[in-house]
N, C-alpha and C positions, 0 to 999 in steps of 0.2 A: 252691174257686176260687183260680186264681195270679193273682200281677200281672203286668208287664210281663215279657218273654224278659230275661234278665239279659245286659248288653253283651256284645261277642267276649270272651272267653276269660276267661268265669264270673266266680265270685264273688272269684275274684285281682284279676281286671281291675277287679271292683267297689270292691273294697278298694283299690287304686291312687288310682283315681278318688278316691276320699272324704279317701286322705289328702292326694294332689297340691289338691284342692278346699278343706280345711279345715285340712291339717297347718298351715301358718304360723301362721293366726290361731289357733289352739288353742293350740301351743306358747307364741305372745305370751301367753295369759291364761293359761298354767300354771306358766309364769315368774312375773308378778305375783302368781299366787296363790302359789305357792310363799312368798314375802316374806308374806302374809299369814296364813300356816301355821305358820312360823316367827314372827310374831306373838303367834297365839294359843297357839302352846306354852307361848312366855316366859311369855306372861299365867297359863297355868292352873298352871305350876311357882311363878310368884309367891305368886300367890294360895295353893296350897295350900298351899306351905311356910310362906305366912306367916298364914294364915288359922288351921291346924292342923286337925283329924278333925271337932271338933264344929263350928266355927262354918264352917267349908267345905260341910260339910254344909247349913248352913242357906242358905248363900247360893248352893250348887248349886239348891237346890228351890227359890228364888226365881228364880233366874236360868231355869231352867225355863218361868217360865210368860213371861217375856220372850220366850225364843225362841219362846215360839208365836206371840205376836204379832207378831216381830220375821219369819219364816218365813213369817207370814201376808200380812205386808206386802212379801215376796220373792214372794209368788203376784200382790199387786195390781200390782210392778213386770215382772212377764212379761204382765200382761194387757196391761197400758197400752204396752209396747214392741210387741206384735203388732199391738195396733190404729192405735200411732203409724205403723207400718213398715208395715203396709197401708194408710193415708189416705194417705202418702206418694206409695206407687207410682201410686194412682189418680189424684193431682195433687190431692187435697182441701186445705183450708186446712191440714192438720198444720205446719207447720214455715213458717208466717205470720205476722206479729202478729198476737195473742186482742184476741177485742174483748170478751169478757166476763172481770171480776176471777178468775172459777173457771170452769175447763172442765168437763167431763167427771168426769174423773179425778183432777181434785185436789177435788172433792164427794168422789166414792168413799174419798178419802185420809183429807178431815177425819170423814166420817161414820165409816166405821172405827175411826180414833185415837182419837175421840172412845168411841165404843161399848166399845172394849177395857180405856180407863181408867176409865171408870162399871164396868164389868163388876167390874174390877180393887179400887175404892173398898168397890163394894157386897158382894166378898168378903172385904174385909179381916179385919173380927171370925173369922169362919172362919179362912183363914190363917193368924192373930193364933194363934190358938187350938192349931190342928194341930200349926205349926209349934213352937211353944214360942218367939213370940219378939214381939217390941212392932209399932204397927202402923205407924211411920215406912219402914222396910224395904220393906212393901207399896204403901205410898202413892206411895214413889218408883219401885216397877216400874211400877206403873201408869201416872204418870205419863211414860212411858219411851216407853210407844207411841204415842201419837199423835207426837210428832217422828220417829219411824221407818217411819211411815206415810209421814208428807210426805218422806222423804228419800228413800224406795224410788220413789214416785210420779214422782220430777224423776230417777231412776236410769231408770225406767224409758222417761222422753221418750228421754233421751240415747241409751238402747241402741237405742229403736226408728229414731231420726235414724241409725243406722249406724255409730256411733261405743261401741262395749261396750268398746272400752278403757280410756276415763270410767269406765263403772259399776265395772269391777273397780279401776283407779286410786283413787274413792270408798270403794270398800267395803274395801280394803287400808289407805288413809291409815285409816282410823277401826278399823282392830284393830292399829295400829303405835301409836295415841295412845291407846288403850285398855292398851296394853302396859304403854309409859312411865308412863303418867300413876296407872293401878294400882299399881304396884311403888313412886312416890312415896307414893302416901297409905297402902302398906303399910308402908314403911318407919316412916311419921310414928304408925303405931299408927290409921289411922284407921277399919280393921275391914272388916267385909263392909258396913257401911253407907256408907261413903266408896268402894269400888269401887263399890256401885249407882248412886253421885253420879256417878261417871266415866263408869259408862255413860249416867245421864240428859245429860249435859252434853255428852257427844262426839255421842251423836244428836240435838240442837240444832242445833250448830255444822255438821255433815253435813247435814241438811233446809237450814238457810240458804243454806249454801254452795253444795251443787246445785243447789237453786230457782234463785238465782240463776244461775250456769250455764247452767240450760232457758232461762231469763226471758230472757238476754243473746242466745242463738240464736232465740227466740222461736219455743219449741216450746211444739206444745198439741196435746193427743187428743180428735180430732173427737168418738169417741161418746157416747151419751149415758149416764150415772151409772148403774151398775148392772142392766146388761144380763142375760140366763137366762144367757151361756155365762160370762159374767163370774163372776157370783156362784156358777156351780158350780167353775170355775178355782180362786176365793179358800178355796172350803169345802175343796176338795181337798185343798189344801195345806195349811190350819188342821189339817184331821182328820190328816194326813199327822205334822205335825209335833208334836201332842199324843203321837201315839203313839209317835216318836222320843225325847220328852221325858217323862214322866209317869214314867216306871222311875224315876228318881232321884226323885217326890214321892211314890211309893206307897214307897219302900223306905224314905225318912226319915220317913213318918210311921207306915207300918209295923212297922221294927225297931228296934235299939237305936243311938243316938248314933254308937257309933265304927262299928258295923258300916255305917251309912247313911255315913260320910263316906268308910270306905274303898272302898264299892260307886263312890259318885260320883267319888272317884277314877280307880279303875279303868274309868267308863264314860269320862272324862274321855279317857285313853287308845285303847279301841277306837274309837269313836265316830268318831275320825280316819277311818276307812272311807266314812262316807258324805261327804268331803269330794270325792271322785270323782264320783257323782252331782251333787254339787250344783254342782260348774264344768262338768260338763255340761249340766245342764241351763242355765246362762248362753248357751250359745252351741246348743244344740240345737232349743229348745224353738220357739223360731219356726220354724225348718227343717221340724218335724214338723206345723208347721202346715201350710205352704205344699205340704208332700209327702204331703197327710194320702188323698189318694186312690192314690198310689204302693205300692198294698203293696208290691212289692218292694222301694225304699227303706226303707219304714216297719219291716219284719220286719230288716234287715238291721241297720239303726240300733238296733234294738232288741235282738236277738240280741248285738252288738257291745257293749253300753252293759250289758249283763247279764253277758255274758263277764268285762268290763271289772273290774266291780262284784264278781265272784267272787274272782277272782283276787289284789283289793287284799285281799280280807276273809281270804283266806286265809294271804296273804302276812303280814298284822298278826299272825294268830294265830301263825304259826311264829314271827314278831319276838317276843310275849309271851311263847311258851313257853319258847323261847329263854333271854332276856334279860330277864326275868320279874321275877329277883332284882334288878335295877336297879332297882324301884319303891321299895324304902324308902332307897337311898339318894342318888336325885335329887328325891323328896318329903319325905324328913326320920322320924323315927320316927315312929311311930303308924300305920303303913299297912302294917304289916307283913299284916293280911288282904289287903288289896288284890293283894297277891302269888299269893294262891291263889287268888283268882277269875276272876282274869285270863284264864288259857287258857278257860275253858269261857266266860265271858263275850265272848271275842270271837269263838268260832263261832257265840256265840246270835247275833251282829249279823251275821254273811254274811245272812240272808233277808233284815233289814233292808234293806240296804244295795242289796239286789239290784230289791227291793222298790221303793225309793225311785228308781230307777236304770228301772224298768217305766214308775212314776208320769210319766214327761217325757213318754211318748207316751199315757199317759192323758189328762192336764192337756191337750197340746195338742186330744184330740178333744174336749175338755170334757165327759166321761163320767160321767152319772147315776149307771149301776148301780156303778161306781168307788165313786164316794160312798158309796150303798149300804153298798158291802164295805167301805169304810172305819170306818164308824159304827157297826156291826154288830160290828167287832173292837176298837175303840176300848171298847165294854162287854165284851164278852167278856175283852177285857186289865184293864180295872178290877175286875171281878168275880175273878178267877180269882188276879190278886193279891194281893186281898186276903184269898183263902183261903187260901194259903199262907204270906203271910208272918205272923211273923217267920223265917222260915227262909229266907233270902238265896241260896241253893244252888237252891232247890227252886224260889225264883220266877224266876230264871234260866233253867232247863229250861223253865218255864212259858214265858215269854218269849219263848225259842225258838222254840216249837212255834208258838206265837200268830203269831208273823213269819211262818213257814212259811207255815200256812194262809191270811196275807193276800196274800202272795206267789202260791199257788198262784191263789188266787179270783181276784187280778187280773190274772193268765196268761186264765184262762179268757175274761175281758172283752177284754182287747186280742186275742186270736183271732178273739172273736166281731165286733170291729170290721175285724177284719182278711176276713173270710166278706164281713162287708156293702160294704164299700170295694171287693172283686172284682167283684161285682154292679156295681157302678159304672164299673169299668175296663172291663167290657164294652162300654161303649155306645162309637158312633165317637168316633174321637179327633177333636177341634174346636182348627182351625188358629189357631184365634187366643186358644187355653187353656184351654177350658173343662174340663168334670169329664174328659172322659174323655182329658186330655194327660195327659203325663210328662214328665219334665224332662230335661234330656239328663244330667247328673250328678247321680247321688244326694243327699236328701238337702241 
């Protein structure tokens, strides 16, 4: 089954359309992301150079299970802007004054935050244990998430009110004060436990600051806490992002010290890849909602957003192979492995990356068997790493292959969403929008 005849003069015209439609506002947030990229470099050059192999190490694999929570709470702020940005258009209370202390979504915020730092508490001794290191370190990642929960949550009011130049504004000031504020307490000797202080502190002052923000516009999401498509939206992207993350806590607790500091290293650098997907997905991810019967848009966007994702990944790899040798002397000695793993470790991340760049029109159908395939290679990644390592080389290839086949499985799923959505587009088109409209510009 196809979608809609693609406008006069094919897939050019369609591409025209998307960028005259979207070029502005995209370039607006690739500007500010950009300042936020250039953020996060200074941070990760700080940090390692002042950190060193081993204790870098340890505060990547902390820092790790942040971003899952912190990722996880980037799925609850795309839920809560689709559903803000649809009560909207219907003319529901969204964007009224709340007459109740917690709506919807700021339940979904604290129940989360909350659940992420019990998780986080009641792992500690583990952790503790794994990692070779005291349980203060754990305590404060844990406590990291519930404020990033509430700050994603009031990001998320803003973006769905229309306004996503807030959210990337937000999310930029707090890896520019993450920057600064890191490089101070490195200077002062104050360890990897004084940057996870920076990070517990900047996501504080971000939850405040935005709440208030939504609170001043008196923005609220009508739905109710924890809805079927919700909750598969949030797991999506939890499982999503453990698997983005977990590489650097299997390989530090897998191999040896220096070898685990200069893998995180080096991931530190590829990884940069999937910052493509992830500002796309800021501005896409509702689009895919709203177009989610469009195949033709939907495959276009998709095809594009995959291209996209290719392209950057390979573009890093020739930057690494390249310019390779610049690793030890913009990180300082002790990374001289980091040097040779680099080229192979950043082809293993093109599926990744392509991967994650699929996941935006998964997430918006809010797809089960996704999950599925998510959770399904999520063990498959745990298990298979830890048969191979300590051999850093070889979990690498592993890694690879693992991205590959999540990549593949979840081609198969948005096709098959793509079969059913045509069935749909058959039926008459209904003048006043229903399933079977289209939109006059993609997307």
């Amino acid at each position: 089954m196809t979608g809609p005849a693609p406008a006069p003069g094919g897939w050019r015209a369609r591409g025209a359309a998307l960028v005259g439609a979207h070029g502005r506002a995209l370039a607006g947030l690739g500007v500010v992301t950009v300042v936020g990229v250039v953020a996060t470099a200074g941070f990760q050059l700080v940090v390692i150079r002042g950190l060193g192999p081993v204790e870098y190490g340890l505060f990547a694999s902390l820092l790790a299970f942040l971003n899952v929570a912190s990722i996880g709470s980037g799925a609850l702020r795309n839920s809560v802007a689709v559903d803000t940005a649809a009560s909207r258009a219907a003319g529901s209370t969204a964007g009224t004054p709340a007459r109740r202390l917690l709506d919807g979504s700021a339940v979904e915020a604290l129940v989360l935050g909350l659940v992420c730092t019990v998780a986080g508490v009641v792992a500690a001794p583990y952790l503790t244990a794994s990692l070779d290191t005291t349980v203060v370190p754990v305590l404060v990642v844990a406590a990291a998430a519930l404020p990033y929960f509430v700050f994603s949550r009031s990001q998320g009011l803003l973006q769905g009110a229309g306004d996503s130049r807030a959210v990337v504004l937000w999310s930029t000031a707090a890896q520019v004060a993450q920057f600064l504020l890191s490089a101070l307490v490195v200077r002062l000797g104050g360890g990897a436990l004084g940057v996870l202080l920076v990070f517990l502190g900047v996501g504080v002052v971000g939850a405040l600051g935005a709440s208030a923000q939504a609170r001043v516009r008196r923005l609220v999401s009508g739905a109710r806490p924890f809805s079927a498509d919700a909750l598969v939206v949030i797991a999506l992207t939890i499982a999503f992002a453990w698997l983005t993350s977990v590489d650097v806590v299997l390989v530090r607790s897998g191999a040896l010290e220096a070898d685990a500091g200069a893998y995180a290293a080096a991931a530190v650098l590829v990884k940069t890849t999937l910052i493509v997907p992830t500002t796309l997905s800021l501005y896409l991810l509702p689009r895919f909602v709203s177009a989610r019967d469009d195949t033709a848009s939907v495959r276009l966007g998709v095809n594009l957003s995959l291209a996209l994702a290719l392209v950057t990944g390979l573009a890093v790899w020739v930057v690494v192979t390249v310019a390779g040798g610049l690793v030890v002397r913009v990180f300082g000695g002790g990374y001289e492995q980091a040097t040779a793993v680099l080229p192979a470790l950043a082809l293993a991340w093109v599926p990744w990356a392509m991967a994650q760049s699929l996941l935006i029109r998964l997430t918006a159908a809010a797809s089960r068997w996704s999950l599925v395939v998510l959770v399904l290679v999520a063990a498959a990644q745990w298990v298979l790493g830890r048969l191979v390592l300590p051999d850093v080389d070889a979990f690498v290839v592993v890694n690879a292959g693992v991205g590959a086949v999540a990549l593949g499985c979840m081609f198969v799923v948005h096709l098959r969403l793509v079969r059913q959505a045509g069935r749909t587009v058959q039926a008459p088109t209904d003048p006043a929008g229903g399933p079977g409209a289209t939109p006059g510009v993609p997307l």
